[in-house]
LUMGU-381775 format. One record per residue: residue in three letters; x, y, z of N, C-alpha, C in turn; residue number from 1. Coordinates in nm, 3 decimals, always signed. Atoms other than C-alpha are relative to their C-alpha. Example, Ala and Ser with C-alpha at 12.3 -4.5 7.8 and 13.67 -1.06 7.14 Angstrom:
2
 res    n_c1    n_c2    n_c3   ca_c1   ca_c2   ca_c3    c_c1    c_c2    c_c3   n
 ALA  +0.089  -0.119  +0.000  +1.230  -0.450  +0.780  +0.090  +0.120  +0.000   1
 SER  -0.082  -0.119  -0.006  +1.367  -0.106  +0.714  -0.077  +0.109  +0.073   2
***
This chain:
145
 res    n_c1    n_c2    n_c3   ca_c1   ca_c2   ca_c3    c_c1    c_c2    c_c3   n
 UNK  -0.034  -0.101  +0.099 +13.059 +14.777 +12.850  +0.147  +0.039  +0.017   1
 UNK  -0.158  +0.009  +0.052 +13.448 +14.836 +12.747  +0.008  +0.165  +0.030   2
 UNK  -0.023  -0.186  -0.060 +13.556 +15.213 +12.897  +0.040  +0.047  -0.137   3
 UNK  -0.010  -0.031  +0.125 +13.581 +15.462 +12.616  +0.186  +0.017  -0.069   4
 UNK  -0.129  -0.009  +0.058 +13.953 +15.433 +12.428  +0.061  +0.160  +0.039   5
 UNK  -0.052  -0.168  -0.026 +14.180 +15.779 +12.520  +0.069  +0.032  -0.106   6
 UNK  -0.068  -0.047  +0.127 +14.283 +15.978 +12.251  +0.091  +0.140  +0.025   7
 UNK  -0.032  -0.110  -0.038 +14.500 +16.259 +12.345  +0.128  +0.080  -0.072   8
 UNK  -0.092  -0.116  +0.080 +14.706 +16.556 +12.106  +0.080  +0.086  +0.157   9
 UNK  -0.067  -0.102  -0.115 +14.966 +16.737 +12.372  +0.079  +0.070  -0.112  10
 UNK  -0.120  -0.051  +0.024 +15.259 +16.961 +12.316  +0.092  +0.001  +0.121  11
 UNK  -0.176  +0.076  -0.058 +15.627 +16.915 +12.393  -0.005  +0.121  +0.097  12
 UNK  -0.020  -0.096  -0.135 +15.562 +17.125 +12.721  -0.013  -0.075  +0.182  13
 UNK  +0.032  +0.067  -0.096 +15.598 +16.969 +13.081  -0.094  +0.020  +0.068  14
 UNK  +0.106  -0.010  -0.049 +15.299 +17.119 +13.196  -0.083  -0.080  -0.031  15
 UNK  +0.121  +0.077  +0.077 +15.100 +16.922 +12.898  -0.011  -0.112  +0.029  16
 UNK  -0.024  +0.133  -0.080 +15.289 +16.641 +13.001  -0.117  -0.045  +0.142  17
 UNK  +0.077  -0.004  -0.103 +15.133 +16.669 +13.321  -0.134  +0.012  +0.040  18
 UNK  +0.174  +0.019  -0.003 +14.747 +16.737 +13.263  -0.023  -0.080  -0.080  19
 UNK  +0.033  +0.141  +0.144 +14.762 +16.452 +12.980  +0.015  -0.106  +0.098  20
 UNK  -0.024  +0.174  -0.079 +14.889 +16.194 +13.263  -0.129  +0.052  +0.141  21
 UNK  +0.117  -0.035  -0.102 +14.652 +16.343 +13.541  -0.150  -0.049  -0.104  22
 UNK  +0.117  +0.003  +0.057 +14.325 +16.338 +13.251  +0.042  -0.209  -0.008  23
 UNK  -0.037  +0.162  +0.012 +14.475 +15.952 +13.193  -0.013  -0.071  +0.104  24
 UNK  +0.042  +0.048  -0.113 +14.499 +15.890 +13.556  -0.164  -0.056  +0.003  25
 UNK  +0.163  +0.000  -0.053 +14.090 +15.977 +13.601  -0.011  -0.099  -0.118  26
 UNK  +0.086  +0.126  +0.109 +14.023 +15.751 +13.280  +0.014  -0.093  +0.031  27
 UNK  +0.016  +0.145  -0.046 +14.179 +15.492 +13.419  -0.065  -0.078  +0.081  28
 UNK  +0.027  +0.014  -0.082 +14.115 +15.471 +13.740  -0.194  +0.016  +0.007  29
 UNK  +0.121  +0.055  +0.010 +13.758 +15.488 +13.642  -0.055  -0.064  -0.076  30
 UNK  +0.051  +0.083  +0.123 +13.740 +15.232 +13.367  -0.010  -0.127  +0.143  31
 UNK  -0.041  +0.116  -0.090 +13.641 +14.930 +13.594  +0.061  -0.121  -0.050  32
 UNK  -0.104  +0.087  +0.045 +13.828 +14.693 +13.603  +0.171  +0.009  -0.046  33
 UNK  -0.154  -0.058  +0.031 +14.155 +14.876 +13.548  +0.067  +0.078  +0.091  34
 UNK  -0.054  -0.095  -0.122 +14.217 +15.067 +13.865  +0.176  -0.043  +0.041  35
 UNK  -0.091  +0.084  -0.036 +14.466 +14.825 +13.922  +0.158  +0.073  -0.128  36
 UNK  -0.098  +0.025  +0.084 +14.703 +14.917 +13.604  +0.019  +0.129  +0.008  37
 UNK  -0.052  -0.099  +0.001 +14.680 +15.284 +13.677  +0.133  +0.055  +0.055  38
 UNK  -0.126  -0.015  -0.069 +14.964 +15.341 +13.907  +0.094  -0.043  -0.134  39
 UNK  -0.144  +0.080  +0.081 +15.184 +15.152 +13.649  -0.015  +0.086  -0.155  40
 UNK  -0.015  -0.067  +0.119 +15.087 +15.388 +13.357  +0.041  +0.140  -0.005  41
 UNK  -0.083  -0.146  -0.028 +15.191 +15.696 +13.519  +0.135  +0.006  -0.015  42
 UNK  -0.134  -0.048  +0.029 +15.518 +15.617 +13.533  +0.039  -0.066  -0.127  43
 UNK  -0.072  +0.061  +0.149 +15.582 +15.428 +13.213  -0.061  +0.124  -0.121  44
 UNK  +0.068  -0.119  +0.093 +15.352 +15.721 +13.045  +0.093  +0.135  +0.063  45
 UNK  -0.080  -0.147  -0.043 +15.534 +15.987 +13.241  +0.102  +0.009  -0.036  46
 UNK  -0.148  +0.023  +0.035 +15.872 +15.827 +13.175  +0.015  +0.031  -0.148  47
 UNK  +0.032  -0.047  +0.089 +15.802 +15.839 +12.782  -0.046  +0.117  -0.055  48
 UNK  +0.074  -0.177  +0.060 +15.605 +16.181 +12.739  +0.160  +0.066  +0.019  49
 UNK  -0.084  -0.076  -0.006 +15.869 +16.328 +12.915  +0.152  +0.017  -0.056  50
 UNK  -0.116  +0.026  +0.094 +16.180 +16.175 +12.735  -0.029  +0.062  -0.143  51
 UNK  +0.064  -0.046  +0.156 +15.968 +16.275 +12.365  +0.074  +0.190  +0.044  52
 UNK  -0.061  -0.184  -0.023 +16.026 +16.683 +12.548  +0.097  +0.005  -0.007  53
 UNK  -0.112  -0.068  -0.034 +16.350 +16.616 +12.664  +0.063  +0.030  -0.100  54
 UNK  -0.111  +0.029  +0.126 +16.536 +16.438 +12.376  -0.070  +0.020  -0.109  55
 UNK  +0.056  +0.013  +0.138 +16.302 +16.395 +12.089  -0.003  +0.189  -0.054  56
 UNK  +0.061  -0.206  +0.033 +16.188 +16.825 +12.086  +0.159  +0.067  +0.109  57
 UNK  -0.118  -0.088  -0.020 +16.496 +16.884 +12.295  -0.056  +0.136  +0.070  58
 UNK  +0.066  -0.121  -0.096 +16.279 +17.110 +12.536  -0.037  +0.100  -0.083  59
 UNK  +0.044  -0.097  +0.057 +16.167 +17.302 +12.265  -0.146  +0.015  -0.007  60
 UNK  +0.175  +0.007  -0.018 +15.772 +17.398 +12.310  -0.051  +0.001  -0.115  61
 UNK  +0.110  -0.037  +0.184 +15.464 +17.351 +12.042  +0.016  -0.105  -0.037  62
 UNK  -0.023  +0.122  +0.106 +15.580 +17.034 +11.913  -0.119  -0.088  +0.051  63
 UNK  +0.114  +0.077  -0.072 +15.255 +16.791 +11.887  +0.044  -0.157  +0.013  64
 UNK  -0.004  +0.124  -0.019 +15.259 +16.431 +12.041  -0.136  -0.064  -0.007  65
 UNK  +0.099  +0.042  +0.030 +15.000 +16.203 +11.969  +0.010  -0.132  +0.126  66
 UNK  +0.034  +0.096  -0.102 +14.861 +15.958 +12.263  -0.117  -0.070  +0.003  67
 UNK  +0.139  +0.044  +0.014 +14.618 +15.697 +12.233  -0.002  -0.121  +0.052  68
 UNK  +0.004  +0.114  -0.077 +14.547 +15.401 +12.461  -0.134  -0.040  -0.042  69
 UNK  +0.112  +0.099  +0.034 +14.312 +15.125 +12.411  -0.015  -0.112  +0.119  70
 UNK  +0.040  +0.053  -0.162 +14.164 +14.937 +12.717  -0.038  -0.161  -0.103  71
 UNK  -0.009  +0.082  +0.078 +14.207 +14.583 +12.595  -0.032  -0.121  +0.133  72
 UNK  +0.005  +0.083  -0.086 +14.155 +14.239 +12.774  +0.187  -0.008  +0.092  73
 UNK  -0.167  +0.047  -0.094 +14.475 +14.183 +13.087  +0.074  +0.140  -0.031  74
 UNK  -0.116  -0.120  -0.020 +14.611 +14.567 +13.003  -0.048  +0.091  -0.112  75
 UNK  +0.039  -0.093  +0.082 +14.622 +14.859 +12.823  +0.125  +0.033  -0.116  76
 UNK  -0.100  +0.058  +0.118 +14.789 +14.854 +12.460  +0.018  +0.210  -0.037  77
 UNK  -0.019  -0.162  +0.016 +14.953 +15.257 +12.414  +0.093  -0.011  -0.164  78
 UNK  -0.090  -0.057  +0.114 +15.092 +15.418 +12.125  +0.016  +0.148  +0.018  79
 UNK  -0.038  -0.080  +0.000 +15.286 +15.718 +12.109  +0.094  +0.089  -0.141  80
 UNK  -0.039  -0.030  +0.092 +15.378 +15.920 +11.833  +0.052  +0.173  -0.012  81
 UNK  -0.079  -0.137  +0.025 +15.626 +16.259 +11.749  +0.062  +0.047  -0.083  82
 UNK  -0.119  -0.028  +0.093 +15.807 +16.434 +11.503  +0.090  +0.014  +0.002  83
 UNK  -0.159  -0.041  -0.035 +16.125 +16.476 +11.700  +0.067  -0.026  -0.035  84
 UNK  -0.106  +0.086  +0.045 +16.441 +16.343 +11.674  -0.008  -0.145  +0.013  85
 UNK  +0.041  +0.116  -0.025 +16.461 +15.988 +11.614  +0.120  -0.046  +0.115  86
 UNK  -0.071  +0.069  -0.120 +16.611 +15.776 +11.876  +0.161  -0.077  -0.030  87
 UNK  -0.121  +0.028  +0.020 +16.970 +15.678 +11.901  +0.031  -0.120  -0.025  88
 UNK  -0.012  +0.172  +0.058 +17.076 +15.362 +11.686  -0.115  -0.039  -0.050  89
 UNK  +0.145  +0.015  +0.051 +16.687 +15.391 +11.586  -0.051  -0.138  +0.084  90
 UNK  +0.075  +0.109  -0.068 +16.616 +15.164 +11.900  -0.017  +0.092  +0.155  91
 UNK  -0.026  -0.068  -0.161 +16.509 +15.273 +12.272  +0.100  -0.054  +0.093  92
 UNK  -0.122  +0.013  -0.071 +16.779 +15.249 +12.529  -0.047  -0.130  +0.052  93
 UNK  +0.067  +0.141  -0.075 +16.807 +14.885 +12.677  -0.052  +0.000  +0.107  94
 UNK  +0.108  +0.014  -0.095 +16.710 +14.982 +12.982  +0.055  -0.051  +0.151  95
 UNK  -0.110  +0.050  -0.098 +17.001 +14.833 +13.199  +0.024  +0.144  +0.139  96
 UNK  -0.012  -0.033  -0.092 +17.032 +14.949 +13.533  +0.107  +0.090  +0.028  97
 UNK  -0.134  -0.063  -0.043 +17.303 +15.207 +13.639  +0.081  -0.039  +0.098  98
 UNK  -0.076  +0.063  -0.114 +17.573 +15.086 +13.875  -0.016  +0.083  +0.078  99
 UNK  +0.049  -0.117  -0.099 +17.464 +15.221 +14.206  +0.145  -0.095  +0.163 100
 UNK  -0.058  +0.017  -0.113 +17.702 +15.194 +14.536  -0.072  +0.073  +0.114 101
 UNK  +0.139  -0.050  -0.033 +17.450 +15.220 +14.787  +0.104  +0.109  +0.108 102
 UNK  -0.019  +0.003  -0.075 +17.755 +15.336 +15.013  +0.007  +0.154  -0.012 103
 UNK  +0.008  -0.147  +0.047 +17.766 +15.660 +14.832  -0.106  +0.115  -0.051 104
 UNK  +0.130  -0.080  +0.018 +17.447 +15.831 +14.867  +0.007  +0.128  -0.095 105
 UNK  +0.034  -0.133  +0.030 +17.534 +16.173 +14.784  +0.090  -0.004  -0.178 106
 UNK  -0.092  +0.009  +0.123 +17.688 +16.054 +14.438  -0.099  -0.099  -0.096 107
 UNK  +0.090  +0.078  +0.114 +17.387 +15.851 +14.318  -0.033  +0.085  -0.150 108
 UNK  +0.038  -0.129  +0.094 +17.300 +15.939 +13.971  -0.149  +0.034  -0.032 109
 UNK  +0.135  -0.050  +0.006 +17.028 +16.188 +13.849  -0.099  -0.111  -0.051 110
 UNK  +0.112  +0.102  +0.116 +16.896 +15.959 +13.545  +0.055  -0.130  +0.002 111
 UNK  -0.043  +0.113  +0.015 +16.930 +15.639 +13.407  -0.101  -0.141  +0.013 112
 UNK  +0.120  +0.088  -0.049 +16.632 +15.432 +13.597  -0.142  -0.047  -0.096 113
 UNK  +0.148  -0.017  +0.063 +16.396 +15.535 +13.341  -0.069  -0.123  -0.113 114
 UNK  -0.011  +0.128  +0.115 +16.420 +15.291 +13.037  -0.010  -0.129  +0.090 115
 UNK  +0.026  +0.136  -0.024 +16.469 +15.035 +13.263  -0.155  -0.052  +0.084 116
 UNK  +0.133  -0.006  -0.038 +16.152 +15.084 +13.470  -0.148  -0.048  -0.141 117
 UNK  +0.078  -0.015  +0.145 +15.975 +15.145 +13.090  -0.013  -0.171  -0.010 118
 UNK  +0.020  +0.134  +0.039 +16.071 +14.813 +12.996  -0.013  -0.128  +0.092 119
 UNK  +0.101  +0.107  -0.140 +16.012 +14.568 +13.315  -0.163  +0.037  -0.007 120
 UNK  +0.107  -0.019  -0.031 +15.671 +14.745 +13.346  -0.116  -0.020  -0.129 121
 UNK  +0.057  +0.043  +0.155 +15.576 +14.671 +12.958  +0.033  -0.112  -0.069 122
 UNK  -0.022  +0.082  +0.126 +15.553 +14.429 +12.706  -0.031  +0.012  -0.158 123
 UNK  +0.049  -0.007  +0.178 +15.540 +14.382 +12.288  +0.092  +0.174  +0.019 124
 UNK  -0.024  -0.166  -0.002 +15.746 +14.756 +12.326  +0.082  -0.008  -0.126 125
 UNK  -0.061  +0.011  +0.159 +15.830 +14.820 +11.942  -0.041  +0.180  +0.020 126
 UNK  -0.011  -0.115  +0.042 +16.000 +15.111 +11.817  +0.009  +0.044  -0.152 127
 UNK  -0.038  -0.021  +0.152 +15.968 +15.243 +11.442  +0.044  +0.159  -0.048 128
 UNK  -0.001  -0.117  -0.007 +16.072 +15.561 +11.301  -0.065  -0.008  -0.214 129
 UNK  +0.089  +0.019  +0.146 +15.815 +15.621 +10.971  -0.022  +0.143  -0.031 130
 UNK  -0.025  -0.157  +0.050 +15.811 +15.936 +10.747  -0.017  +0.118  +0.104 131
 UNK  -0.088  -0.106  -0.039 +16.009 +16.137 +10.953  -0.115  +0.034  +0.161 132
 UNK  +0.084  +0.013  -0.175 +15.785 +16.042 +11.340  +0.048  -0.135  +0.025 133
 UNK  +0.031  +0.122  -0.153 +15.851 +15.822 +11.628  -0.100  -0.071  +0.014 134
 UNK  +0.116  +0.051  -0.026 +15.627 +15.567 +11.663  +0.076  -0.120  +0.151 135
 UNK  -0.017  +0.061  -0.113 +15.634 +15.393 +12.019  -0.132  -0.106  -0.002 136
 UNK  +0.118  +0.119  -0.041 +15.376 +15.080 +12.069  +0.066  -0.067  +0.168 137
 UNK  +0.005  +0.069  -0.136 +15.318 +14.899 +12.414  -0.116  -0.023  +0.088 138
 UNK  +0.077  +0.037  -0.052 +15.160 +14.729 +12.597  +0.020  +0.001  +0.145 139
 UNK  -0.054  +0.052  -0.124 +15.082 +14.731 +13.004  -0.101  -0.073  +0.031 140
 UNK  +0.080  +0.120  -0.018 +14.962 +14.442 +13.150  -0.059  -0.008  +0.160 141
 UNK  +0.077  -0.020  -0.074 +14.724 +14.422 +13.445  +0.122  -0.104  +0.117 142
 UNK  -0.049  +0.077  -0.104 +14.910 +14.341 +13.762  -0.063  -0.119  +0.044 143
 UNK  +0.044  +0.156  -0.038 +14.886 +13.954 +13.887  -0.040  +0.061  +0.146 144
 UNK  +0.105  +0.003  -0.141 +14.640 +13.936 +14.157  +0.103  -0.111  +0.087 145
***
């Protein structure tokens, strides 16, 4: 039997953020057969929710996001959807690495990691922007044994 699909309404608040990826955690981690892909949806789901607050709502609270994963054969296929702002150049950031000098610890930077994590850890990642919402698709794929 196929674990039940997650459907989840938040708002642009980091708390919501945070009991939406915890309630996602437990679904996963108890769909069998998927234990394995949880770890890897926290942060590609955490990395996303929380970019929709920062940039899309611009830390402003109340705004609704729409979250809905589908437990599919080899991974789990997400969509994400917002009314925020749309994304810059109407594409997500490439994702490229920040130049790091490892020799200068106390000068690393804050951000930057995130996009690129997003996109190594996903595939099929399509962005659209359709009457006046964000639409995010993706797929994560079940770590190789």
């Amino acid at each position: 039997m196929a674990p039940a699909d997650i459907n989840e309404t938040l708002t642009s608040e980091p708390e919501a953020v945070r009991r939406v990826l915890d309630d996602v955690r437990d679904h996963i981690s108890d769909a069998p057969g998927f234990a394995a892909v949880s770890d890897m949806s926290q942060i590609v789901l955490g990395e996303i929710l929380n970019n929709v607050v920062e940039h899309a709502y611009r830390m402003e609270p109340g705004h609704p996001i729409q979250l809905s994963i589908t437990f599919e054969d080899g991974g789990l296929h997400c969509r994400v959807i917002d009314d925020g702002v749309a994304m810059p150049n109407g594409t997500p950031p490439n994702g490229g690495m920040p130049e790091l000098d490892p020799s200068q610890r106390d000068e690393l930077p804050e951000g930057g990691f995130g996009w690129a994590l997003v996109r190594d850890m996903t595939e099929q990642l399509i962005y659209s922007r359709r009457n006046g919402q964000n639409h995010l698709e993706f797929s994560i794929p079940q770590p190789e044994s």
